[in-house]
C-alpha positions, 0 to 999 in steps of 0.5 A: 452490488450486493456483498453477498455476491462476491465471491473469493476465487484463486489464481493458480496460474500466477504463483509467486514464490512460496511463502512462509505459513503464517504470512500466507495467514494474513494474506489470506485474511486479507482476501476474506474480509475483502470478499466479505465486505468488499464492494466491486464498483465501475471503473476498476473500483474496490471498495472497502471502507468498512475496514481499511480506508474510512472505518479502520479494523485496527487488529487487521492493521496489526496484522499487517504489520507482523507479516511485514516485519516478518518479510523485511526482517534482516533489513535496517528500516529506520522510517515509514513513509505514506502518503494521506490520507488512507495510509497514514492509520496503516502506518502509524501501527506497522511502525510498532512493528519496526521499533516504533519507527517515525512516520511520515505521510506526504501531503497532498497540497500546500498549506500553512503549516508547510514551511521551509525546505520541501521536496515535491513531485506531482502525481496522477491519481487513480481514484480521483481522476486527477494530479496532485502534487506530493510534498513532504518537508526536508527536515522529515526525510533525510539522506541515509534513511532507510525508508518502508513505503506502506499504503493502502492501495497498489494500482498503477503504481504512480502514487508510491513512484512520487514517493520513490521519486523524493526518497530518491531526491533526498538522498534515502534508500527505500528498503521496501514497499508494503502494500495492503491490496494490490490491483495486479491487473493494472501492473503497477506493483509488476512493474516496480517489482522488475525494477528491483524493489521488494512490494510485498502486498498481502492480497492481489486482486487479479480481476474482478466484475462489477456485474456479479461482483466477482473478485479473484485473487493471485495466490 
């Protein structure tokens, strides 16, 4: 499907509530790039390598990270925590925002360099059809972390409920969750917000058509 057929369209009827000018900004560039270099594939499938998850626009990231720091503000986060691997490069500049906050990133499978005590949990992913497990070391997540879920992709939400799930089993407080595009169709960021956690995504795709590449984005 060819970009030029994608077109940004808004969603007035699911309104949340107002936000302060500058966030709106970045959310709004967010939707720009996504309708210019975003790809709307089969399958509820949006890509955008171009520059979020394979070539990565860094300022973009960092962008990302102000508006964050600007809706989190007033909170004590002391941690990031993703998941690999399209998180991880979000992360790493979102924490220059945060006081340069360590950055941990779950893995995605055993191996060598995965000793000691470990905390895990099992979740489906979306893109790839398929479980996995989530492990990060006990040494790296602790009790009385106050923790910032970041990634790249919000869609059924059960990517980050595996992090939430060891953050919980750790004893640590997730603070909050920032989500660079969420796929509001699918509910999953609906879902976290009515258990009380604060998902700030800064563009939430409410539908889109493979057939003419139409996106249309909840303002």
């Amino acid at each position: 499907m060819l970009n030029s057929y994608i077109r940004l369209a808004v969603c007035h009827h699911l309104m949340p509530l107002s936000r302060p000018t500058r966030l709106r900004g970045f959310m709004k560039e967010l939707e720009e790039r996504i309708a210019q270099q975003g790809t709307v594939k089969p399958g509820n499938v949006l890509k955008v390598d171009a520059f979020l998850n394979h070539q990565c626009d860094v300022e973009l990231f960092d962008h990302m990270g102000a508006a964050w720091a600007e809706h989190f503000k007033g909170k004590t986060i002391d941690k990031i925590l993703t998941i690999e691997a399209s998180g991880i490069g979000i992360a790493c500049v979102v924490a220059r925002h945060f006081g340069n906050v360590p950055v941990v990133f779950a893995k995605k499978a055993q191996s060598i360099n995965l000793d000691g005590d470990q905390y895990t949990t099992t979740v489906y992913s979306f893109t790839k059809q398929k479980e996995f497990p989530v492990i990060v070391s006990k040494r790296y997540l602790n009790e009385g972390d106050h923790v910032l879920l970041i990634d790249d992709f919000l869609a059924n939400g059960k990517a980050l409920k595996g992090l939430i799930e060891l953050c919980h089993e750790a004893g640590a407080t997730v603070e909050g969750i920032g989500i660079a595009v969420e796929k509001g169709f699918q509910g999953g960021g609906d879902q976290l917000r009515e258990e009380g956690y604060d998902v700030d995504s800064l563009a939430i795709v409410e539908s889109m058509d493979p057939e003419n590449g139409t996106i249309e984005f909840r303002s």
